[in-house]
C-alpha positions in Angstrom: 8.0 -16.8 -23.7 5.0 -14.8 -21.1 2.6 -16.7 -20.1 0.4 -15.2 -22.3 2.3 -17.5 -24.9 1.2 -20.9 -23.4 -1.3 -23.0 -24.3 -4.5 -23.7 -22.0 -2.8 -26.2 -19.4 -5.1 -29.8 -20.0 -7.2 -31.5 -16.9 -4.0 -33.5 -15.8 -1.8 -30.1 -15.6 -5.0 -28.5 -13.5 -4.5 -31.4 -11.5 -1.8 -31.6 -10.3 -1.2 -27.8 -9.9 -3.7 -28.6 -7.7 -2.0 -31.1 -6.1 1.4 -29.0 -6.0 -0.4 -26.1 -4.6 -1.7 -28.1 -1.5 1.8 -29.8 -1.0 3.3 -26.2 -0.7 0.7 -25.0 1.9 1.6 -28.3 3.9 5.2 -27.3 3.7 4.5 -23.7 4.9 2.1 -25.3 7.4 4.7 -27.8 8.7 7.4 -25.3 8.9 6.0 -21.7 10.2 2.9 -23.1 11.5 -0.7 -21.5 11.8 0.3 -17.6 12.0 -2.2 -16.5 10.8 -4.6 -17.4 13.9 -1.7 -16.6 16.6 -1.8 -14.0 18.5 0.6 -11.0 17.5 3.1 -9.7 19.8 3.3 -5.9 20.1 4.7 -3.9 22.3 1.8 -1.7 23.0 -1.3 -0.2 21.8 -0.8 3.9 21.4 -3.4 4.2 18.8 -6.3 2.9 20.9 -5.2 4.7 24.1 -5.6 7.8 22.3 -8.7 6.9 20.6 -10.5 6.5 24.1 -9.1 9.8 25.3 -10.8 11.1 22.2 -14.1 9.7 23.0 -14.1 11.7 26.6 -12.7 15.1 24.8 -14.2 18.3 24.3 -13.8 21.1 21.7 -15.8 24.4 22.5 -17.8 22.7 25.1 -18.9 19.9 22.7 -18.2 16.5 22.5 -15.6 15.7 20.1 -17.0 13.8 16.9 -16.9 9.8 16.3 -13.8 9.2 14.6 -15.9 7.1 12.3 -18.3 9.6 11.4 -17.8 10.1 7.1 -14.6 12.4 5.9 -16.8 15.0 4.7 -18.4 15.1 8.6 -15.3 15.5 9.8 -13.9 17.7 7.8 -17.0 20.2 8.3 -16.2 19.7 11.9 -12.2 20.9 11.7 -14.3 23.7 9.0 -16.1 24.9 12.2 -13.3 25.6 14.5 -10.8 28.0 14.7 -7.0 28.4 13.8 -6.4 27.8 16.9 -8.9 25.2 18.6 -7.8 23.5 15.6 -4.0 23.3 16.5 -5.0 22.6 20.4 -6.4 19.1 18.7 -3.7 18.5 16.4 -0.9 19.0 20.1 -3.8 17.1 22.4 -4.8 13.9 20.5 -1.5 13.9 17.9 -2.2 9.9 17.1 -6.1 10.6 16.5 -6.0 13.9 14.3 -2.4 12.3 12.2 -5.0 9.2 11.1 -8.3 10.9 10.7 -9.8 10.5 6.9 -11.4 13.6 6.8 -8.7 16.7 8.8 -6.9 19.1 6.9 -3.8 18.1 5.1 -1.5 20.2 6.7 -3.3 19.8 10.1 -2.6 15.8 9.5 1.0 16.3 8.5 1.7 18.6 11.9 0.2 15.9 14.3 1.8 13.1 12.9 5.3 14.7 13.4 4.1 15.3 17.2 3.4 11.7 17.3 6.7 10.7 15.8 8.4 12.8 18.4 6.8 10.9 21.0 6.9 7.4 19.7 10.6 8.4 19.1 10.9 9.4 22.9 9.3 5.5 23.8 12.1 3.8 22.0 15.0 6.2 23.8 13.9 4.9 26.7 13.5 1.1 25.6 16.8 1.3 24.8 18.2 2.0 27.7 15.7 -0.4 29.6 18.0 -3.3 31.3 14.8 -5.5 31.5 14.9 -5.9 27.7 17.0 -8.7 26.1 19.8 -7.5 24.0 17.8 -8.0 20.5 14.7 -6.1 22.2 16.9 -3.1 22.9 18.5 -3.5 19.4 14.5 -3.5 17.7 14.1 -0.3 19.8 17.2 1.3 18.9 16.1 0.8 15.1 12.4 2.1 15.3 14.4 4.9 16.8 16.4 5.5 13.6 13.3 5.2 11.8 11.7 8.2 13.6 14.5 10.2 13.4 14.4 9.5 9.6 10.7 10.3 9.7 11.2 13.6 10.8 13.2 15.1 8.7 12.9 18.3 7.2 9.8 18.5 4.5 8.5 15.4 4.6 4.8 14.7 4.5 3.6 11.7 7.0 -0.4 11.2 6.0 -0.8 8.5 8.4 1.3 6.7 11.8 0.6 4.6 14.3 3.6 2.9 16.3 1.6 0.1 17.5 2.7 -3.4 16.8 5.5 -3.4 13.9 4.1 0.0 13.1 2.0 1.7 10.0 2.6 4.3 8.1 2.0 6.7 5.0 4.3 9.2 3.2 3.1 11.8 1.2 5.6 12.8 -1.8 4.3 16.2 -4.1 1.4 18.7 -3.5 -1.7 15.8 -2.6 -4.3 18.8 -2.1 -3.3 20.4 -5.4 -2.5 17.6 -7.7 -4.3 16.5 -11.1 -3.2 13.1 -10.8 -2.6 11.1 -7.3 -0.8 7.9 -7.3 -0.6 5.2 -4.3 1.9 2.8 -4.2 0.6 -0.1 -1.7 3.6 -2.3 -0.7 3.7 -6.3 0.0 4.9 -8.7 2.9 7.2 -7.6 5.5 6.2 -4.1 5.5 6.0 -2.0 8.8 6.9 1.2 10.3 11.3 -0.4 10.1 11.2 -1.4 7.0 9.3 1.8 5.6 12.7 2.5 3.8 15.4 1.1 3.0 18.6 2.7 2.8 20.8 -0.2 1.1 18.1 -1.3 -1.3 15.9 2.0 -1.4 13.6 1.0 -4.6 12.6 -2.3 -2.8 10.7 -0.4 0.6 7.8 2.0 0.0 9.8 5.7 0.3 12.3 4.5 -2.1 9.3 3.2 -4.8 7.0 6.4 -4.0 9.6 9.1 -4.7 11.2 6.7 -8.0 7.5 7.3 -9.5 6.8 10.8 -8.3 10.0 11.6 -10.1 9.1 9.7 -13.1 6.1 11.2 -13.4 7.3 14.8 -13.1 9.9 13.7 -16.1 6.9 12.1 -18.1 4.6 14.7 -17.7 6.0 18.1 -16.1 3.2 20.4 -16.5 1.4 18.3 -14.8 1.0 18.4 -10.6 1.3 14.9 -9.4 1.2 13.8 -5.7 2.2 10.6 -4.7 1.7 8.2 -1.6 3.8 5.7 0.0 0.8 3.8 1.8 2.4 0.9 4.5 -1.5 1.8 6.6 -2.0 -1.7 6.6 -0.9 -4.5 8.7 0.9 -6.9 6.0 2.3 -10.5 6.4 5.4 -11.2 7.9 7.3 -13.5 5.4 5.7 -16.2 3.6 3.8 -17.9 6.3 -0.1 -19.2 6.5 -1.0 -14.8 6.4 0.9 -14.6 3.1 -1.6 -17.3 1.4 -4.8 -16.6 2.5 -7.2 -13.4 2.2 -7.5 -12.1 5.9 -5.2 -9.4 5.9 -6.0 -8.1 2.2 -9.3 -8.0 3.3 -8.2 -5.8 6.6 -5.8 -3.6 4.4 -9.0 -3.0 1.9 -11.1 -1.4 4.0 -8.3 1.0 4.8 -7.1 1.6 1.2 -11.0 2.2 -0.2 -11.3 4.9 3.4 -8.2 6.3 1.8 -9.2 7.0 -1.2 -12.7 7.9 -0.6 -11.6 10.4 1.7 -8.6 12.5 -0.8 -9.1 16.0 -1.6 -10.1 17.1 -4.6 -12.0 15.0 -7.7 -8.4 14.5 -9.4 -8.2 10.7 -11.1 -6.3 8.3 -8.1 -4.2 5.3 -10.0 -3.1 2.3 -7.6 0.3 1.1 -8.1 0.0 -2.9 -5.8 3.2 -4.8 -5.8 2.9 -8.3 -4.7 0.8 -8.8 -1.7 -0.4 -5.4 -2.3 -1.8 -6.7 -5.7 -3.7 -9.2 -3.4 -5.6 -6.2 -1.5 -5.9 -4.2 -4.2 -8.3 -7.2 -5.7 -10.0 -7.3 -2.8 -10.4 -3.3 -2.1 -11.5 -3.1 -5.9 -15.3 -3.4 -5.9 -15.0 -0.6 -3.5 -13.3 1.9 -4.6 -14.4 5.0 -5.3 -15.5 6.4 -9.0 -12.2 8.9 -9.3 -9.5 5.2 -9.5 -9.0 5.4 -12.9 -6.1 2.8 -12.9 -5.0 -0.3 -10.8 -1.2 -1.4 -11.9 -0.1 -4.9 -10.7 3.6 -6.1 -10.5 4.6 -9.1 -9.4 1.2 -10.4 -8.0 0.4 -13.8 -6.7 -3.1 -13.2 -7.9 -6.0 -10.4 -7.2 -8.2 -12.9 -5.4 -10.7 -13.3 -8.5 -10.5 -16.1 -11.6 -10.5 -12.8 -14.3 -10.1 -9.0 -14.7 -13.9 -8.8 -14.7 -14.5 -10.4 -11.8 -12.9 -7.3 -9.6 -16.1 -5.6 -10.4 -14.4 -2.2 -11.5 -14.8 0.7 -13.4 -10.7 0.8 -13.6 -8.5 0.0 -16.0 -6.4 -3.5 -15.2 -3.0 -3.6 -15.5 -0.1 -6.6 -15.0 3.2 -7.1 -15.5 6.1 -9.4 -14.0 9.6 -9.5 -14.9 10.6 -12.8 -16.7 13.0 -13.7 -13.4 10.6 -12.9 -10.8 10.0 -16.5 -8.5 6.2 -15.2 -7.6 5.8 -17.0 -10.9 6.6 -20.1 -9.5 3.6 -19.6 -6.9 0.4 -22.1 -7.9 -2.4 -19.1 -9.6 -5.1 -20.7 -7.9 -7.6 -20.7 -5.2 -8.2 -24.0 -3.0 -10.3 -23.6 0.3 -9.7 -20.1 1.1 -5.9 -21.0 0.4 -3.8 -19.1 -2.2 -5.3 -15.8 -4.7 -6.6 -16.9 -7.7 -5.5 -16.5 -11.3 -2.4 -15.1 -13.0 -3.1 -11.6 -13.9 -0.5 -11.6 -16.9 -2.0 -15.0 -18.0 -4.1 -13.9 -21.2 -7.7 -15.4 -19.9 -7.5 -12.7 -16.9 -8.0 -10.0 -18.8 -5.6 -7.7 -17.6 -3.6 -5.0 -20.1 0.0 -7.0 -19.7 2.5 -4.2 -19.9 6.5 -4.4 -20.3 8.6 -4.6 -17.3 12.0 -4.7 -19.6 15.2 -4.0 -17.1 13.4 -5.2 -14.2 15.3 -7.3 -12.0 14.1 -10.3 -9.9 11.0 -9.4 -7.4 11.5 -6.0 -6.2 12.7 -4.6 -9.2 9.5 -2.7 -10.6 10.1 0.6 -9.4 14.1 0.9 -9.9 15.1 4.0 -12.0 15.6 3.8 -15.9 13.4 0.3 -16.0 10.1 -0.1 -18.3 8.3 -0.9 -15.5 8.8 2.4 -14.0 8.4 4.5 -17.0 5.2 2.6 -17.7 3.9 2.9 -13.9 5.0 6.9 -14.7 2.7 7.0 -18.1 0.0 5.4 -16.4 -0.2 7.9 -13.4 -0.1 10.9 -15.4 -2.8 9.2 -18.1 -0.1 9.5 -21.1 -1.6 6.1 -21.9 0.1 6.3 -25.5 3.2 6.2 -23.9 2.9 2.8 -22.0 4.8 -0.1 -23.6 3.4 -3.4 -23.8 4.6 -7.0 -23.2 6.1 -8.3 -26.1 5.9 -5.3 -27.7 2.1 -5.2 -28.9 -0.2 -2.6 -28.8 -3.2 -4.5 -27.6 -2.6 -3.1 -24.3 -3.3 0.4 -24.8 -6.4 -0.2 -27.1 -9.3 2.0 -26.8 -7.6 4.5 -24.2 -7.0 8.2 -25.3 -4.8 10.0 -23.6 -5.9 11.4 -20.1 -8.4 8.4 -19.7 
């Protein structure tokens, strides 16, 4: 039985999920205390260095423009100058041109592997630093790994910035040719470490990226599909105070809706938000460009909003969660700023509940030869007939032709 199943919970259930829900964030409270308002340790601030260098720079005698100038400014800027003044950028300010919304693709990809290599260089050192305490060394040596990793041969970083835990974004397929663009936005504990994961690959943001850009090429092979592993966002670190309130979504959101605002092309974008990522996708929503045709929720503690309508979008709503996933134990409601609202596979939200058959536990969604996958896969190419719903039904693909 989904929860789709039950019957409307009575004013004593509402109750005292009310009260359960305030004795959990007591608990979390009492035992991890107010992280949310505590400062964050980090071992620097690269990004912001280099954004003031920017600000003094020159290109051809002129000023440099405001990095928050629109993407189309920009990109008329980088239009202006040559192959070559272009390059001198890209070498100079590696850490601005790798994160601007707005430079070319490949001009992107060439200074983020510059900044890798120098981030990479940081850590070398760290290592070997005697002043740091033995696990400060050993949290070097593995951001180390993860820029080596980084740079290897053919892979696309859209975004990087090694400050604090670190953020990143991976580019998988041809982004400024595709027909259909897909962005997978990862949960808690995600950071520049824990980008990949090599013993539980479909669980991290590279390993779920490249399982749906696969899929897709299988559902749909004449079709170009590019997809993004986006971790540009500073998310919660386990399931403390940042985990149960808003702040961070609402951070992350302002990113993700300059992200997609700012893709080439006019091809159809579909958001793929697992867990916490569901939370910012609710909040990012009412934002987002015309072109999202699709945001896909998996195992989401809730989108911030009491129904489907109230993201105020133009997309189509999806849901699903696997019958053995524990964010299903998590109180769907919102009390002072404190937890995300309703269910989104709970049949009042509104959502189109799809399958997640072969699924397993929380991180499951995106594992090879699942339903959740192969539905994620028809919904990025827009083979809408193709998706499966929960419990088998049909209601969930209703009024949709193919290709939106």
């Amino acid at each position: 039985m989904t929860s789709s199943d039950l019957p409307p919970a009575s004013p004593t259930v509402t109750v005292w999920r009310t009260v359960l829900a305030l004795a959990v964030v007591f608990v979390m409270l009492a035992t991890t205390g107010w992280t949310a308002v505590q400062p964050r340790r980090a071992p620097g601030e690269p990004l912001k260095v280099a954004l003031a260098a920017w600000e003094h720079g020159r290109a051809g005698g002129d000023r440099l423009p405001d990095t928050r100038e629109s993407p189309k400014l920009l990109a008329a800027f980088f239009r202006s100058l040559g192959s070559a003044e272009r390059m001198k950028l890209a070498d100079r300010y590696p850490l601005v041109v790798g994160n601007l919304n707005g430079a070319p693709l490949a001009l992107r990809y060439r200074a983020n592997r510059t900044a890798i290599r120098q981030a990479r260089a940081v850590e070398q050192d760290r290592m070997r630093d005697a002043r740091l305490s033995a696990d400060g060394r050993h949290q070097a040596s593995r951001r180390m790994d993860r820029f080596t990793s980084l740079l290897g041969e053919g892979r696309q970083l859209l975004a990087f910035d090694p400050s604090g835990k670190g953020r990143v974004a991976e580019v998988f397929g041809d982004l400024e040719r595709a027909q259909r663009v897909s962005v997978v936005v990862p949960g808690v504990d995600t950071n520049v470490v824990t980008f990949e994961r090599p013993e539980r690959p479909y669980s991290a943001p590279v390993g779920m990226a490249s399982a749906l850009y696969a899929a897709e090429r299988v559902t749909a092979p004449r079709v170009r599909t590019a997809v993004i592993a986006w971790a540009d966002y500073t998310s919660p670190v386990g399931l403390g105070m940042d985990a149960v309130i808003g702040k961070l979504a609402a951070d992350g959101a302002v990113r993700l809706s300059a992200l997609t605002a700012a893709l080439p092309g006019k091809s159809p974008v579909s958001l793929f938000c697992h867990s916490y990522g569901s939370v910012l996708c609710g909040v990012a929503a009412r934002t987002l460009p015309g072109r999202v045709d699709d945001v896909a929720v998996a195992g989401s503690p809730g989108m911030r909003v009491g129904s489907a309508a109230g993201l105020h979008t133009r997309a189509r709503v999806w849901a699903m969660r696997d019958s053995d996933d524990w964010i299903q134990d998590v109180p769907y409601m919102a009390v002072g700023g404190l937890g995300h609202g309703a269910d989104p596979v709970s049949a009042d939200f509104g959502a189109r509940v799809v399958s997640s058959a072969g699924a397993v536990g929380h991180a499951g969604y995106f594992t090879p030869g699942t339903e959740s996958l192969d539905n994620f896969a028809h919904i990025g190419v827009g083979a809408y007939r193709g998706v499966s719903c929960a419990n088998g039904h049909s209601v969930c693909r209703s009024g949709i032709p193919d290709g939106g």
